[in-house]
C-alpha atoms as a printed R data frame, in Angstrom:
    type eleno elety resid chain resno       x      y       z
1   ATOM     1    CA   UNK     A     1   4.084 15.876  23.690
2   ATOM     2    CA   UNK     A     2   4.930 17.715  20.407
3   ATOM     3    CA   UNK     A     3   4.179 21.142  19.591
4   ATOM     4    CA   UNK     A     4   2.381 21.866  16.581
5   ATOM     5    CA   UNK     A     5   3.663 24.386  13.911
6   ATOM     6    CA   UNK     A     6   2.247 27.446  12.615
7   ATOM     7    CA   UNK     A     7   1.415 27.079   8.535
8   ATOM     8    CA   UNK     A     8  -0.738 30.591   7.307
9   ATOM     9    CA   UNK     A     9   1.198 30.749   4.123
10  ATOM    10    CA   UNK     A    10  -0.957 26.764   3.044
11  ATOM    11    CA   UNK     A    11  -4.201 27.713   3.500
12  ATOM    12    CA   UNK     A    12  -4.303 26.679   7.139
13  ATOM    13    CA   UNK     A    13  -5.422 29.033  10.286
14  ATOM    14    CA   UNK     A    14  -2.648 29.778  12.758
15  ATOM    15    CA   UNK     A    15  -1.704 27.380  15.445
16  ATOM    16    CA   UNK     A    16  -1.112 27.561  18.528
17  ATOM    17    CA   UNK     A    17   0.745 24.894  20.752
18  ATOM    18    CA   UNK     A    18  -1.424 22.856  21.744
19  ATOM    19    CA   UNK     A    19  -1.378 18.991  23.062
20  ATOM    20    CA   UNK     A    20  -1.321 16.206  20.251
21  ATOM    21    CA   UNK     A    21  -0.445 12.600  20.341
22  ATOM    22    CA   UNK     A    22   3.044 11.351  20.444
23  ATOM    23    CA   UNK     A    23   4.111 10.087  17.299
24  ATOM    24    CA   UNK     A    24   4.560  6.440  17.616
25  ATOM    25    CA   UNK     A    25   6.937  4.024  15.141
26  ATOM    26    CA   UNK     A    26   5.220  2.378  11.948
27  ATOM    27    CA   UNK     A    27   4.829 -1.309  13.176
28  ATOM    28    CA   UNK     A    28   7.099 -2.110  11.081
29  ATOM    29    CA   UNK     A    29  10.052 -1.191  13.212
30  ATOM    30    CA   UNK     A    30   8.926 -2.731  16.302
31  ATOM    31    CA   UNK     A    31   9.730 -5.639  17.972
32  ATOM    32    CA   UNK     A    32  13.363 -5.029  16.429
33  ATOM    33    CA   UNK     A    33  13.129 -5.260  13.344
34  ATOM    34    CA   UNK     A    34  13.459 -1.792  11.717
35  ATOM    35    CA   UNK     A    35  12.131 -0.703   7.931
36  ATOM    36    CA   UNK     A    36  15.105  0.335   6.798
37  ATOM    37    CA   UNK     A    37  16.130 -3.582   6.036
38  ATOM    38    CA   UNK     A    38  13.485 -4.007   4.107
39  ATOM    39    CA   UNK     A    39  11.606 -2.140   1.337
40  ATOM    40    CA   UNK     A    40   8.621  0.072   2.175
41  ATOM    41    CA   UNK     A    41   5.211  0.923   0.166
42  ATOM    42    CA   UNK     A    42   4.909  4.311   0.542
43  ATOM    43    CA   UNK     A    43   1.663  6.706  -0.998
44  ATOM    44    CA   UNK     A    44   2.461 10.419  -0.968
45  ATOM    45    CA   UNK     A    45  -0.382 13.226  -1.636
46  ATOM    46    CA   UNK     A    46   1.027 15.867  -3.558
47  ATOM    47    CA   UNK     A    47  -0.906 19.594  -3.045
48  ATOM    48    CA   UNK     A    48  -0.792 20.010   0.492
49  ATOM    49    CA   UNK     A    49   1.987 17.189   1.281
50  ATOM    50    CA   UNK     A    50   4.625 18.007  -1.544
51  ATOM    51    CA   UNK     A    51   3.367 21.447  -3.147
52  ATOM    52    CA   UNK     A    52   1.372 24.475  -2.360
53  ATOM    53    CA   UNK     A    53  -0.474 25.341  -5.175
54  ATOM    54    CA   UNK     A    54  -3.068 27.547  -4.056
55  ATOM    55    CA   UNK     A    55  -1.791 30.233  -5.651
56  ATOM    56    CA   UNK     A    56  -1.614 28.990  -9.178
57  ATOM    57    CA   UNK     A    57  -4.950 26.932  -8.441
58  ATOM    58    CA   UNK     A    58  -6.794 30.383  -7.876
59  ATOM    59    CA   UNK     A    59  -5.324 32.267 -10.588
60  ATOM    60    CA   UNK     A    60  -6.346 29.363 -12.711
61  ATOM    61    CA   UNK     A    61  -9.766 29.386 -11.155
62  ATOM    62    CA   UNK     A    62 -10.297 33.064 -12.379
63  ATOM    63    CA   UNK     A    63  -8.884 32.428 -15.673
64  ATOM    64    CA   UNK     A    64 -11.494 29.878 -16.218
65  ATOM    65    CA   UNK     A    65 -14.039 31.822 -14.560
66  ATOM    66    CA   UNK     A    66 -13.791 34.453 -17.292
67  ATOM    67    CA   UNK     A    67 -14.442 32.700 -19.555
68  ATOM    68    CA   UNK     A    68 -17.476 30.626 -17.948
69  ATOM    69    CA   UNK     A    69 -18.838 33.755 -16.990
70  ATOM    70    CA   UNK     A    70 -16.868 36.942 -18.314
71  ATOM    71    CA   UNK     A    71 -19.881 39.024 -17.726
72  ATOM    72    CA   UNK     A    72 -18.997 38.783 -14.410
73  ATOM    73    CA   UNK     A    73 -15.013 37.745 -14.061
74  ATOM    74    CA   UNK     A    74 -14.308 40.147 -17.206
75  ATOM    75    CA   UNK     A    75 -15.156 43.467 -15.209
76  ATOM    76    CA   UNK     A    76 -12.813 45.902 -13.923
77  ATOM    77    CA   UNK     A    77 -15.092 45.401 -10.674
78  ATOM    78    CA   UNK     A    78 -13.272 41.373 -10.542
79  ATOM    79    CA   UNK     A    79 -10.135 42.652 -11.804
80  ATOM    80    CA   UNK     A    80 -10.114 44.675  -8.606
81  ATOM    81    CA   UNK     A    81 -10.977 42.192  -6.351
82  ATOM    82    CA   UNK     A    82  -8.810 39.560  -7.407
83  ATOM    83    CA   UNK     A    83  -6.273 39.886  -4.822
84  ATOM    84    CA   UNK     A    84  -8.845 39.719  -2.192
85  ATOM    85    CA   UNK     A    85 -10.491 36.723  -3.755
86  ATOM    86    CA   UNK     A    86  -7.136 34.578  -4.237
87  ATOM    87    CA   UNK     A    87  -6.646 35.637  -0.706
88  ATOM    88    CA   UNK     A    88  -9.931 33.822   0.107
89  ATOM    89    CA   UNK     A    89  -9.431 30.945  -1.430
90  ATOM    90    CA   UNK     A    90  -6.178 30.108   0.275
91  ATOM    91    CA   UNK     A    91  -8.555 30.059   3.327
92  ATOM    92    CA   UNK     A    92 -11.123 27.963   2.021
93  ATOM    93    CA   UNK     A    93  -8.891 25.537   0.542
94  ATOM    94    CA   UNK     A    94  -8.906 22.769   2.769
95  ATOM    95    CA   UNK     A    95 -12.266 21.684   1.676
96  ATOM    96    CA   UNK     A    96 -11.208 21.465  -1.875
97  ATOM    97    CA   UNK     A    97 -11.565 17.341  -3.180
98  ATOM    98    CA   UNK     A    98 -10.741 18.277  -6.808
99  ATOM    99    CA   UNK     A    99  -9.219 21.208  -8.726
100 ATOM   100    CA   UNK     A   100 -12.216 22.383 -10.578
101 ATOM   101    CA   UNK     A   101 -13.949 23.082  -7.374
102 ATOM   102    CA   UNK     A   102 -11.899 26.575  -7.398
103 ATOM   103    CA   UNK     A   103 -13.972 27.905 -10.182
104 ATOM   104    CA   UNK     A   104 -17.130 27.120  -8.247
105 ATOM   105    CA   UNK     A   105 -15.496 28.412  -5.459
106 ATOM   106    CA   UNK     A   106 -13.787 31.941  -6.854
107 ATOM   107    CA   UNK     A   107 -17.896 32.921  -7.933
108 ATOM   108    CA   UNK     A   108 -19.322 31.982  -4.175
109 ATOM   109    CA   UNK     A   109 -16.430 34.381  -2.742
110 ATOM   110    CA   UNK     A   110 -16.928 36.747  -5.427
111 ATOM   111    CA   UNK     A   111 -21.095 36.737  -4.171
112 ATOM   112    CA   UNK     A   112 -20.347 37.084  -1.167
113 ATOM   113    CA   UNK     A   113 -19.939 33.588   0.394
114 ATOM   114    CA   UNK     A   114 -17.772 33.806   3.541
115 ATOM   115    CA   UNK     A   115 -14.756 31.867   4.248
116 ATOM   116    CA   UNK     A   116 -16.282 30.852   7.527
117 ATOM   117    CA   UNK     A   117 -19.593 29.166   5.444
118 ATOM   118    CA   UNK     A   118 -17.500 27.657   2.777
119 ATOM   119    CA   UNK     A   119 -15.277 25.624   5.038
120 ATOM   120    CA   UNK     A   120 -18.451 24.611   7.134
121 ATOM   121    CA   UNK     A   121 -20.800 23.486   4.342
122 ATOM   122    CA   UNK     A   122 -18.632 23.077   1.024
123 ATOM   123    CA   UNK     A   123 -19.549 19.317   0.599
124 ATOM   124    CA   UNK     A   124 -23.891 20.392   0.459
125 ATOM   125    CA   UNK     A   125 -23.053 24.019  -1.400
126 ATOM   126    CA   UNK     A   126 -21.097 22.725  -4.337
127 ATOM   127    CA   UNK     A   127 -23.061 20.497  -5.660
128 ATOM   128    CA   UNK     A   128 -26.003 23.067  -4.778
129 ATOM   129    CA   UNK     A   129 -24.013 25.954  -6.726
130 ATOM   130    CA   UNK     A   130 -23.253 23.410  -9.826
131 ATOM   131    CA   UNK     A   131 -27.061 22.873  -9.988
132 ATOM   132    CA   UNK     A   132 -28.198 26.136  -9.609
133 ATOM   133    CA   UNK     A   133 -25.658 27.680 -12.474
134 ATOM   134    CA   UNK     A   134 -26.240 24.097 -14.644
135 ATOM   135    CA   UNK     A   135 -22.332 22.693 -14.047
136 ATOM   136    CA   UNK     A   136 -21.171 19.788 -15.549
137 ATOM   137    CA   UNK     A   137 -18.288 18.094 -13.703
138 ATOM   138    CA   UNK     A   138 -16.584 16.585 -16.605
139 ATOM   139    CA   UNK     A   139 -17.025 19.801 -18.502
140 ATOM   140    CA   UNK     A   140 -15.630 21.551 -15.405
141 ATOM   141    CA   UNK     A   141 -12.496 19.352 -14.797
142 ATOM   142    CA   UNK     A   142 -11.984 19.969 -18.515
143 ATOM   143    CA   UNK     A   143 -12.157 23.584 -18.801
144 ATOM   144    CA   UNK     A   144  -9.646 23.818 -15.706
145 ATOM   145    CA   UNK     A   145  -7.288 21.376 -17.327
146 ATOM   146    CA   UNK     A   146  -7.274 23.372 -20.395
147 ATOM   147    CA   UNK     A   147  -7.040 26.645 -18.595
148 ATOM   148    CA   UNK     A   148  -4.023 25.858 -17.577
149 ATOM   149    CA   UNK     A   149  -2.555 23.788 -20.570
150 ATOM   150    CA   UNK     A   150  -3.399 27.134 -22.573
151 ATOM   151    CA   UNK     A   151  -1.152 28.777 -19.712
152 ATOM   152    CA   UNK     A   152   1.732 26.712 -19.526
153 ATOM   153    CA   UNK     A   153   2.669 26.199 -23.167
154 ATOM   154    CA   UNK     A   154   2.326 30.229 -23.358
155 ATOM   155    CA   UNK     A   155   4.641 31.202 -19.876
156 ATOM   156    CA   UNK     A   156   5.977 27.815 -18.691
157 ATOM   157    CA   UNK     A   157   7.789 29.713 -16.081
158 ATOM   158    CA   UNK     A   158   4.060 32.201 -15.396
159 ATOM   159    CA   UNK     A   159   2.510 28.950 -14.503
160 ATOM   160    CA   UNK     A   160   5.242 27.744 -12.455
161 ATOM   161    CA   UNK     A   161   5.810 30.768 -10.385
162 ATOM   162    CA   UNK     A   162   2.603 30.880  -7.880
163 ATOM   163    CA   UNK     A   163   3.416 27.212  -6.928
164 ATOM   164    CA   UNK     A   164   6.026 26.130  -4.129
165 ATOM   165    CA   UNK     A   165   7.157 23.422  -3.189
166 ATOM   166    CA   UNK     A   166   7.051 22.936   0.818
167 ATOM   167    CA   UNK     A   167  10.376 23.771   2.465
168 ATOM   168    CA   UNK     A   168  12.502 20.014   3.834
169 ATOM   169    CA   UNK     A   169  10.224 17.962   1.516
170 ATOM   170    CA   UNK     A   170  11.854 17.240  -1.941
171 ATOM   171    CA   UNK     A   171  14.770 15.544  -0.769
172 ATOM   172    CA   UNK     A   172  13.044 13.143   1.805
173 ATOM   173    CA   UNK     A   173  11.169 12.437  -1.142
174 ATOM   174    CA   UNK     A   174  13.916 12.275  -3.378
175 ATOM   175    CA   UNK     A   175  15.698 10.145  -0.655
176 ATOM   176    CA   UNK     A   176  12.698  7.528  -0.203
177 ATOM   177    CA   UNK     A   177  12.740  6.867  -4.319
178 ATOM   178    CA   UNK     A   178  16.206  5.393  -3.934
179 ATOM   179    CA   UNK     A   179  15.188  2.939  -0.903
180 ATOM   180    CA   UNK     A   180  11.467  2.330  -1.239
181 ATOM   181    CA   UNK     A   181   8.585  1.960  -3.961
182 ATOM   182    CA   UNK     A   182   7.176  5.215  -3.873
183 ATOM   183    CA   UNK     A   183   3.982  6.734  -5.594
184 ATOM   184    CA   UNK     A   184   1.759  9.842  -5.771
185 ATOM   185    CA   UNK     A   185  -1.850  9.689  -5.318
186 ATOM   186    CA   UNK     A   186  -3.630 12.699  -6.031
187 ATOM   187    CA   UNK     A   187  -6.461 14.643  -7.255
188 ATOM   188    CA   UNK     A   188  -4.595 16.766  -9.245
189 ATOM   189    CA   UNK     A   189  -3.670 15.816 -13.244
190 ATOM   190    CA   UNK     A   190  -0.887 13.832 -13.557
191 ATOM   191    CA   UNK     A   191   0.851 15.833 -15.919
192 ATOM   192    CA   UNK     A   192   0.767 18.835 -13.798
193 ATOM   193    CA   UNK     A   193   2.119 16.895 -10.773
194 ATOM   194    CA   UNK     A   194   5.012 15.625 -13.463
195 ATOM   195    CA   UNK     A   195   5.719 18.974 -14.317
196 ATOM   196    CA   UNK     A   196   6.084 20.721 -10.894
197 ATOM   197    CA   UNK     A   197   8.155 17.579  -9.367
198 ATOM   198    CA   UNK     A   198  10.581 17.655 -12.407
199 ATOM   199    CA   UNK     A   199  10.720 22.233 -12.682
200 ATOM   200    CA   UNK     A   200  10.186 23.132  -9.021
201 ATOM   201    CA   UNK     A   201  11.424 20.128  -6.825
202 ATOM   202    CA   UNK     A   202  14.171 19.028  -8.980
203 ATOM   203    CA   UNK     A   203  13.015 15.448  -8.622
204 ATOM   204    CA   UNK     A   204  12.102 13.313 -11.938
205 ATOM   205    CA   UNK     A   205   9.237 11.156 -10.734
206 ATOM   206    CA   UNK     A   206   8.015  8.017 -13.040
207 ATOM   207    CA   UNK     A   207   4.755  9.343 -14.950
208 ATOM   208    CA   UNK     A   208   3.183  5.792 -14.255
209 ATOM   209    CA   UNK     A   209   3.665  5.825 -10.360
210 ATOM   210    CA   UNK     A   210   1.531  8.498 -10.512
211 ATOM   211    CA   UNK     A   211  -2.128  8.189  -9.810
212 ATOM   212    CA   UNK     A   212  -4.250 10.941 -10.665
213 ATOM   213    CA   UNK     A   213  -8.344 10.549  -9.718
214 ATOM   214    CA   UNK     A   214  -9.302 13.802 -11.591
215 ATOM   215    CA   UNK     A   215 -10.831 12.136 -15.009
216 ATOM   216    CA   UNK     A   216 -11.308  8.936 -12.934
217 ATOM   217    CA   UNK     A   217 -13.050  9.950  -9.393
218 ATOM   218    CA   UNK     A   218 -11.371  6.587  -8.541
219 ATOM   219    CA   UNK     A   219 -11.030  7.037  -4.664
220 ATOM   220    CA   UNK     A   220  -7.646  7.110  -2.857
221 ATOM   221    CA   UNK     A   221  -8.524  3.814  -0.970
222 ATOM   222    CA   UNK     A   222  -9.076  1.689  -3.813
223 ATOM   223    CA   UNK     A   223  -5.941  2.618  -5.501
224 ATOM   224    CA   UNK     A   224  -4.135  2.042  -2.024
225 ATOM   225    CA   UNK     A   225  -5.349 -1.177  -2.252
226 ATOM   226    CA   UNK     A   226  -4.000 -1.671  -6.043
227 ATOM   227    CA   UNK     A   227  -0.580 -0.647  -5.259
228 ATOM   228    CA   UNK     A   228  -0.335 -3.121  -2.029
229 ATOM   229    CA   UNK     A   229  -2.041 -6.117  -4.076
230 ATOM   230    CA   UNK     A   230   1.324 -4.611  -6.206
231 ATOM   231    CA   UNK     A   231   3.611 -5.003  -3.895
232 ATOM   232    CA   UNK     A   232   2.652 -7.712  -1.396
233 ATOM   233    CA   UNK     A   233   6.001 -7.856   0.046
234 ATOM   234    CA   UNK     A   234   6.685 -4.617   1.260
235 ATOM   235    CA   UNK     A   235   7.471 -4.421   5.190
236 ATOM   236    CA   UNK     A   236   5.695 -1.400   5.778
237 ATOM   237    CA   UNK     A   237   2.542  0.210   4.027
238 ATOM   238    CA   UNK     A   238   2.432  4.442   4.616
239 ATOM   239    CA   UNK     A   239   0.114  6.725   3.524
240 ATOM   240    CA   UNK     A   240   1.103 10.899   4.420
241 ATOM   241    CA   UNK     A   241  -1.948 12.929   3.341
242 ATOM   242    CA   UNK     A   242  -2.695 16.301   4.251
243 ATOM   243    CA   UNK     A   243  -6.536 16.095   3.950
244 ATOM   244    CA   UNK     A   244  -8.376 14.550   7.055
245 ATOM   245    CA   UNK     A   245 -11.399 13.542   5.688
246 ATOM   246    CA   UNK     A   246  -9.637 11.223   3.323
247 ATOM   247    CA   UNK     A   247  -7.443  9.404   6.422
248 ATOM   248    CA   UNK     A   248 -10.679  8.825   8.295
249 ATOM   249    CA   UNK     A   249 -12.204  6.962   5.235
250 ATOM   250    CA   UNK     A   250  -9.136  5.069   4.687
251 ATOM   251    CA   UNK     A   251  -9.120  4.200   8.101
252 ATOM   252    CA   UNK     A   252 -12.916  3.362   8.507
253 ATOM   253    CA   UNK     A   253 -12.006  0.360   5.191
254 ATOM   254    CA   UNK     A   254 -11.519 -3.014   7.309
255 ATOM   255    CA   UNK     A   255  -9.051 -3.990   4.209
256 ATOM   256    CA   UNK     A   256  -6.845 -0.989   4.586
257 ATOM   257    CA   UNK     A   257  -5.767 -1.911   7.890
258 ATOM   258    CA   UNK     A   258  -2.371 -2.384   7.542
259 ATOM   259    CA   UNK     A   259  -1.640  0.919   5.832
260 ATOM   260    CA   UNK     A   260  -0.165  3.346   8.548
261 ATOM   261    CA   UNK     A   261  -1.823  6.477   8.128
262 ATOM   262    CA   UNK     A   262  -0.112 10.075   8.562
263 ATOM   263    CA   UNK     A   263  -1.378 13.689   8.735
264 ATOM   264    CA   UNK     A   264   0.812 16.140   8.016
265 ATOM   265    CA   UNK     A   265   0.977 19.910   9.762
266 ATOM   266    CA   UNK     A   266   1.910 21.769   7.638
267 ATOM   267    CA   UNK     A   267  -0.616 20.916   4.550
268 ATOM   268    CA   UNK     A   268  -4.499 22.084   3.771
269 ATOM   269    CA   UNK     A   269  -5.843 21.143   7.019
270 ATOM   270    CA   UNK     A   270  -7.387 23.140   9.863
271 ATOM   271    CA   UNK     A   271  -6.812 23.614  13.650
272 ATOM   272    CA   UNK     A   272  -9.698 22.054  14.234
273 ATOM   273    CA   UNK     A   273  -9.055 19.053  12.078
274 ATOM   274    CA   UNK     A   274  -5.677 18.161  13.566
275 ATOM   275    CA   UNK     A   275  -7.296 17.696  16.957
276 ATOM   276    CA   UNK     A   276  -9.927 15.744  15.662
277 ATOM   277    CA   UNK     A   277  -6.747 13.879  14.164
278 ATOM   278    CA   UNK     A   278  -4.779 13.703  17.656
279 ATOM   279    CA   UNK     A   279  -7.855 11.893  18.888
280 ATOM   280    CA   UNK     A   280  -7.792  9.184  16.115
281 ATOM   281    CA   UNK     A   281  -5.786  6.030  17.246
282 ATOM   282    CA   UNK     A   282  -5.359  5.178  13.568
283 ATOM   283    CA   UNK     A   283  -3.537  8.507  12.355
284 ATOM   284    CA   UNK     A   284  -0.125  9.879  13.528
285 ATOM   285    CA   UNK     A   285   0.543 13.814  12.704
286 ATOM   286    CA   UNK     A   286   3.691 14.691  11.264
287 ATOM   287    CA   UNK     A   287   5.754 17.432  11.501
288 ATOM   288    CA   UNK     A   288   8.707 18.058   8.378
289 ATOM   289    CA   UNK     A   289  11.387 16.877  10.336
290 ATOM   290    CA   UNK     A   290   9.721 13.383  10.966
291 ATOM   291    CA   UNK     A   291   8.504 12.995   7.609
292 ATOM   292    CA   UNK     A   292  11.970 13.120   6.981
293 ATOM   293    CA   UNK     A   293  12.835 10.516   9.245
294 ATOM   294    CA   UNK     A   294   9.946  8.479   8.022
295 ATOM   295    CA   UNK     A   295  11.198  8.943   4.458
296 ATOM   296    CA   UNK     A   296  14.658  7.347   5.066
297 ATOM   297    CA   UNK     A   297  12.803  4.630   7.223
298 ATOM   298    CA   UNK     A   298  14.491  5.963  10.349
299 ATOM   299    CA   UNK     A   299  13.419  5.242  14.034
300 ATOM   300    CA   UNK     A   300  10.510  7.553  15.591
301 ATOM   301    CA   UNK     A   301   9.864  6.401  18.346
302 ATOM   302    CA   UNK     A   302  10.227  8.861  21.259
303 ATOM   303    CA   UNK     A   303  10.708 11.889  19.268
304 ATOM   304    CA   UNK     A   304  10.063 15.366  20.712
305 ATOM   305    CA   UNK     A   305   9.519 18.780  18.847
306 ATOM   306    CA   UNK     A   306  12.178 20.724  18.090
């Protein structure tokens, strides 16, 4: 059994050790043959698998809640609170689908919304609160994009500074790039993604292997699909997501069997989640020291905590 790791600093709740699945080889190396002879198709999520963002994500969110509502976010009353509110949101986070959500989110807190609600009911109360205060999506998505455009071509290094980039993760990724066809898939803008790979992880990533769903609301299984009708030769298929939710559809598509589908523990994901996860014969949880295994296409089986 493998014990689980404790991640308050991403948004998560602190865990205990507590029983989980054994992590089990890609299919690919059994029977044999292992990955690492052939190359791999490999889909990475970025905030939550590669970056933690929440803190630039929330300061963003209260930037562009000023100006959507500075009668409320222009007050020395949310000036004070702001701590406590970006606070909040790295607790709520794991519900987010989409960065613009935070701006919805930052006014719930700020009304008194608890943490506790939010991550039990976000998927009826957004679009309940975008009725109720007449939200556009589009308009949303491109409010937050600007919001932080405006911020980074004014302190490149302001903008860069709440992000992080996860500890043991850029050079497994960095690593995989010069063995296997590797791609991001994620809801945030792909420029942004660009930006922080090239400034914070030191690792240049190809603009068009990454997949962005912000402007498109494409979901992640249909552009899993793309990229293997792509690359129909590759030995393994892997997907490493931090979001639960998103595994569990890609594992409930009949034509996205063949992708092996990982969890990570140290992402936007809750206690609960991960044992609802252990449960799952279709996902594996990882911890950072088998995603780096799994990055250089190394043999898991049999692996034990450290």
């Amino acid at each position: 059994m493998l014990g689980r790791l404790s991640n308050c600093r991403s948004g998560c709740r602190a865990i205990a050790s507590q029983p989980r699945r054994a992590f089990s080889s890609p299919r690919s190396m059994r029977g044999g043959k292992c990955a690492a002879t052939g190359t791999n198709l490999i889909a990475l999520d970025f905030d939550g698998v590669v970056c933690d963002s929440c803190g630039e994500s929330s300061l963003s969110a209260f930037k562009a809640a000023a100006l959507l509502w500075p009668e409320i976010f222009l007050t020395p009353e949310a000036e004070a609170r702001k701590d406590e509110l970006v606070e909040k949101m790295r607790a709520v986070r794991p519900v987010v689908e989409t960065g613009y959500e935070n701006i919805v989110q930052i006014r719930c807190l700020y009304e008194g919304v608890s943490v506790d609600e939010m991550l039990a009911s976000w998927e009826r109360m957004l679009p309940a609160r975008m009725s109720q205060w007449g939200l556009n999506r589009a308009e949303m998505v491109q409010l937050f994009g600007s919001v932080r455009d405006d911020w980074i071509a004014a302190d490149l290094n302001g903008w860069l500074a709440p992000n992080r980039i996860y500890e043991g993760v850029a050079e497994p990724v960095r690593t995989a790039m010069g063995r296997h066809e590797v791609y991001i898939v994620t809801t945030k803008q792909a420029h942004y993604t660009e930006i922080l790979m090239r400034d914070m992880a030191s690792v240049p990533f190809p603009p068009d292997r990454i997949f962005s769903q912000t402007v498109s609301g494409r979901p992640k299984g249909e552009v899993l699909a793309a990229l293997a009708a792509r690359h129909p030769d590759a030995v393994a298929k892997i997907f490493v997501e931090d979001k639960l939710s998103t595994l569990e559809k890609v594992a409930r598509d009949p034509s996205l069997s063949d992708w092996q589908l990982y969890l990570v523990d140290w992402g936007y994901n809750t206690l609960q989640e991960r044992a609802r996860a252990a449960a799952n014969p279709a996902i594996s949880i990882l911890d950072k020291r088998q995603f780096e295994q799994l990055m250089a296409a190394e043999e898991l089986a049999g692996l034990t905590a450290p």
